[in-house]
C-alpha positions as CSV (number, residue, x, y, z in Angstrom):
1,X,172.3,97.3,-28.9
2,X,175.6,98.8,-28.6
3,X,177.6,99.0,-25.4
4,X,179.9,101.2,-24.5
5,X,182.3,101.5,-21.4
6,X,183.9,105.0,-20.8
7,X,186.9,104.9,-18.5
8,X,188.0,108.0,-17.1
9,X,189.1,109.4,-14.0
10,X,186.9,113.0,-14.5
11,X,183.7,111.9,-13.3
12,X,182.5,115.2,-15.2
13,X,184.2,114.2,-18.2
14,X,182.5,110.7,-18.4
15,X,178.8,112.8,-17.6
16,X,180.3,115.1,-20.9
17,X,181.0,111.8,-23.1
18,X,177.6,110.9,-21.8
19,X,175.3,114.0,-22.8
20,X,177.4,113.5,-25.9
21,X,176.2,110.1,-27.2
22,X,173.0,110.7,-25.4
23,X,171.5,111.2,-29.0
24,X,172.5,108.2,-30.6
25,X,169.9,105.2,-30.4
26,X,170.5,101.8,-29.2
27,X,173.8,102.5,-26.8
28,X,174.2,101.0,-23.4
29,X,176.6,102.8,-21.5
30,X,179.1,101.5,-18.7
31,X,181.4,103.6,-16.8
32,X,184.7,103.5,-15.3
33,X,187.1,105.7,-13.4
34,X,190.1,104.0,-13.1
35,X,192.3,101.6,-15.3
36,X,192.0,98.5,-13.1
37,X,188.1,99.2,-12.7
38,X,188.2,99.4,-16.4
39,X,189.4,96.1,-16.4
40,X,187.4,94.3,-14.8
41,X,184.6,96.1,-16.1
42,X,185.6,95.1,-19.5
43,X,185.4,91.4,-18.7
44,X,182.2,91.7,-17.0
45,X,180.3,94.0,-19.4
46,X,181.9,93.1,-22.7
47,X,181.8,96.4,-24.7
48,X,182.1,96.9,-28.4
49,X,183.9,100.3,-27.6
50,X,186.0,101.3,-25.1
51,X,186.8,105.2,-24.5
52,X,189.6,105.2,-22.8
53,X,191.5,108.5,-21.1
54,X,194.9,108.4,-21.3
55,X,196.2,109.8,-18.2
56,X,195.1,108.3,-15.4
57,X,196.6,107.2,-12.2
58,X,197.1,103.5,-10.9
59,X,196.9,101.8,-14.9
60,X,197.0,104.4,-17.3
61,X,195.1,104.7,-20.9
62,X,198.0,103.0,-22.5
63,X,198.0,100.1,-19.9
64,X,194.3,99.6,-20.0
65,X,194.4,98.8,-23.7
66,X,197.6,96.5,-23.6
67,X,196.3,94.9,-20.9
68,X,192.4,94.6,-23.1
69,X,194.2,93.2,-26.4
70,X,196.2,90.5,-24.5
71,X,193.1,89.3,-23.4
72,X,191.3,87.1,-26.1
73,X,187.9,88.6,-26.0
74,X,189.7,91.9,-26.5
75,X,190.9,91.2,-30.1
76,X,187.9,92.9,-31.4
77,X,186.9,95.7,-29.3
78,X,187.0,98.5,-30.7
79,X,189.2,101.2,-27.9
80,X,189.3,104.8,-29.1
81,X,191.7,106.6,-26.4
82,X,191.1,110.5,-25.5
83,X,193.9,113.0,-24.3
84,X,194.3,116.6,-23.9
85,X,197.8,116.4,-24.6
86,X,198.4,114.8,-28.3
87,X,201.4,115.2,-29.7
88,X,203.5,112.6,-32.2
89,X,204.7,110.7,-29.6
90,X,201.2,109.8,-27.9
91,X,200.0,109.1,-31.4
92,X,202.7,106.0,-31.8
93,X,201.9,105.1,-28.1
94,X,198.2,104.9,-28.9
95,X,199.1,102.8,-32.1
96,X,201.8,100.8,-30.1
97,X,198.9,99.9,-27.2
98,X,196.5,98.9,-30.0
99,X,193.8,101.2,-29.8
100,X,191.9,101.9,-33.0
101,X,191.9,106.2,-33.0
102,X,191.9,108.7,-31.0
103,X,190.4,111.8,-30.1
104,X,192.4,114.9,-28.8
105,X,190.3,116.8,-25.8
106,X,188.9,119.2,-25.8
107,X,186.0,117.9,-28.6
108,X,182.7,118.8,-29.6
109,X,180.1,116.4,-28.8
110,X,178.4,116.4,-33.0
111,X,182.5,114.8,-33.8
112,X,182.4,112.4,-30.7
113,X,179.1,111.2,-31.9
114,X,180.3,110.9,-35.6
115,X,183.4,109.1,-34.7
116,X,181.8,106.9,-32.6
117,X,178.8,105.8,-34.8
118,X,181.5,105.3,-37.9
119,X,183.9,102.8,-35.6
120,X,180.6,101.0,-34.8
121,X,179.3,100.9,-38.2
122,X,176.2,102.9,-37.3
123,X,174.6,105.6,-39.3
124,X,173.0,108.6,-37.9
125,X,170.0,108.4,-40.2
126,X,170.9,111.7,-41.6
127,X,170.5,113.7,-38.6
């Protein structure tokens, strides 16, 4: 079983990401809606993905994940951050926070589910 914790502000954007990975087996799904939430969820839950907005208020995306890696169960997780604004300069900011990829908004749910089963190591079984 894989967990997941989805941090974003958008309540209907978290439902989206939801319906999205709601055909991949073995996911346990967590949710967030704000950075310092996100935190604290992080260290209760222990995911082994975070999806992480980057614009939030309070801690944003960029914070979130800085704050994750400095912590040492966060080495490992794997934190793909989402934006609807990606340009070069959030690309190195992603990078520079640690986060593993990202994913530009708006996305169709078949490539959300693909990237998320390949930074897991899942397959899809074909489908």
């Amino acid at each position: 079983m894989k967990k997941i914790l989805i941090v974003d502000d958008e309540k209907e954007m978290v439902n989206t990401i939801r319906r999205g990975l709601s055909s991949v087996k073995d996911l346990m799904i967590e949710a967030a809606y704000d950075g310092k939430s996100a935190v604290e969820k992080f260290a209760e839950f222990k995911p082994d993905l975070i999806l992480l907005d980057m614009r939030m208020p309070g801690l944003d995306g960029y914070e979130v994940c800085a704050t994750i890696r400095k912590d040492p169960g966060g080495k490992e997780v794997k934190i793909i951050m989402i934006s609807g604004a990606m340009d070069m300069d959030a690309v190195e900011r992603v990078a520079e926070a640690g986060a593993n990829d990202f994913l530009a908004k708006p996305f169709r749910s078949e490539f959300l589910k693909l990237k998320v089963e390949r930074i897991l190591g899942m397959t899809s079984g074909g489908s």
